[in-house]
C-alpha positions in Angstrom: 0.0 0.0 0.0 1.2 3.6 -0.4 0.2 6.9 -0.2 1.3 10.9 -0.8 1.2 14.3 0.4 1.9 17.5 -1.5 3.7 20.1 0.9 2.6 23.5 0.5 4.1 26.7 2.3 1.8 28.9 4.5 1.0 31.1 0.9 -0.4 27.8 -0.6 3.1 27.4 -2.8 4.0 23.8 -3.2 7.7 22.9 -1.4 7.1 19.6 -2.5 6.2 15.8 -1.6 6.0 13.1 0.7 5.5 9.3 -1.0 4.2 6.4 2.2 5.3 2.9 1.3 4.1 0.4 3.6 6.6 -2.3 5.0 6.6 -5.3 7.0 7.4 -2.9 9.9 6.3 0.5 9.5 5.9 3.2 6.8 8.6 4.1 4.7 8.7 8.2 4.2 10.5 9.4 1.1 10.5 13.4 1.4 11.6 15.6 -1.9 11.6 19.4 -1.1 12.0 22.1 -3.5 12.1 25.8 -2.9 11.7 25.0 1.1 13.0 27.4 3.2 17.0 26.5 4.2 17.6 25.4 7.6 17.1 22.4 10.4 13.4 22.0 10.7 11.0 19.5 12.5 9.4 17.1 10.6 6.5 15.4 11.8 2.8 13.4 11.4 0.1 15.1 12.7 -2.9 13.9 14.0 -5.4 15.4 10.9 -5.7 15.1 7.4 -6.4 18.5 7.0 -3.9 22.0 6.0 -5.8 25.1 6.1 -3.5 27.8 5.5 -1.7 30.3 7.2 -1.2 28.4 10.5 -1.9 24.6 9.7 -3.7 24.3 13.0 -6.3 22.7 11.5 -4.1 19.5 11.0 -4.1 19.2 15.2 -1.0 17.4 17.0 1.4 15.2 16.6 0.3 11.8 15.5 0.0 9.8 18.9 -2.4 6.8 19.2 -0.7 5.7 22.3 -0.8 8.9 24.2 2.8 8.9 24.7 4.9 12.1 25.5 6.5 14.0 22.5 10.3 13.4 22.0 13.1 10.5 20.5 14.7 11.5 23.8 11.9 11.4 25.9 11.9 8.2 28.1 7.9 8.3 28.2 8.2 9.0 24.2 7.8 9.2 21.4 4.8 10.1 19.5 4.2 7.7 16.5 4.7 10.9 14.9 7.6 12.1 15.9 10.3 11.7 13.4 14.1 13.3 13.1 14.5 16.6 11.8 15.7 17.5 8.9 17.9 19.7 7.7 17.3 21.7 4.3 20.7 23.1 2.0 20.8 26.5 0.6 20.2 25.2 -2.7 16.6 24.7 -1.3 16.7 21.4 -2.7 16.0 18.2 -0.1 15.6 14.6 -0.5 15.6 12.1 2.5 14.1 8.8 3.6 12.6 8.5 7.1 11.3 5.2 8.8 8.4 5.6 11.2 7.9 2.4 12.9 4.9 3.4 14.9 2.7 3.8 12.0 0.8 1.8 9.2 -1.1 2.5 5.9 -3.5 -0.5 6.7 -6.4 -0.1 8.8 -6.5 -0.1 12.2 -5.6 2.4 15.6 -2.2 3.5 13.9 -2.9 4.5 10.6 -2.6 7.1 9.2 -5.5 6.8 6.6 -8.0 6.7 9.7 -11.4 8.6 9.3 -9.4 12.2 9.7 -6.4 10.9 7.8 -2.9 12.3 8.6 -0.4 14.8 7.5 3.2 15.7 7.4 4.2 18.8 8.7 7.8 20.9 8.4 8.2 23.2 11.4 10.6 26.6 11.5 13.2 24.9 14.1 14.3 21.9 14.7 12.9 19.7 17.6 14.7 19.1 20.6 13.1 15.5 20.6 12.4 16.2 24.4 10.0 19.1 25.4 6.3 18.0 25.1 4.3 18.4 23.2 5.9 19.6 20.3 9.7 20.0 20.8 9.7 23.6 20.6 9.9 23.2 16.6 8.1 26.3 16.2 5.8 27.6 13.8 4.3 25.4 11.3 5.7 25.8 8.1 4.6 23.5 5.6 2.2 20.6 5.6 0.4 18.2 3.2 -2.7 16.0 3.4 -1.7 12.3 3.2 -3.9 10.1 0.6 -3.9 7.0 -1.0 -1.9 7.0 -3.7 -3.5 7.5 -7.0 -2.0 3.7 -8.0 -4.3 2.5 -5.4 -7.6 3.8 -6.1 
């Protein structure tokens, strides 16, 4: 199974993609920015499927059927939706591969195509992958709706 998301900035430009592969043991995250904004930056899943500009509150928090506390440091974390920061070059140009183990594309309490969906999210800063229940990542910058892929309609 698989799935995307099309980043867009708070002025509705579009940084970019996300493409979700399902594996044996998680979901497989393969992030291509363009024209994002240089810099460390959180990255994250959030809780709803949904990106209404400026702020991107609309997409709630951090992804976190278990109710654990935020942070890769955090003894009592992480969120399934906390993921490590990334870090974008001055040529604006980005392209990584995240594993989020705490996540799944198939139905049940941890996916992320639940009722309200899911959706990535770049903050201003990076996370400190301790302070709950964010990280102190800062503003939201960028987010995008995840969907099914079009392959799997």
């Amino acid at each position: 199974m698989a799935a995307t998301a099309s980043l867009v900035d708070a002025s509705g430009r579009n940084i970019g993609g996300a493409h979700l592969r399902e594996t044996p043991h998680g979901v497989l995250i393969k992030l291509e920015l363009k024209n994002a904004t240089p810099g460390p930056h959180g990255f994250h899943i959030h809780e709803t499927g949904k990106c209404e500009r400026p702020s991107f509150a609309s997409a709630g928090g951090h992804f976190n059927p278990t109710g654990r506390k935020h942070g890769l440091l955090n003894p009592d974390g992480p969120h399934a939706g906390d993921l490590p920061n990334i870090e974008v070059p001055s040529t604006t140009n980005l392209s990584i591969e995240h594993f989020a183990s705490g996540v799944t594309l198939k139905p049940g309490p941890r996916s992320l195509l639940d009722t309200d969906g899911s959706a990535v999210m770049i903050h201003s800063a990076q996370d400190d992958y301790m302070s709950d229940p964010a990280g102190n990542a800062g503003d939201r910058l960028a987010c995008g709706e995840i969907k099914v892929a079009a392959a799997e309609r």
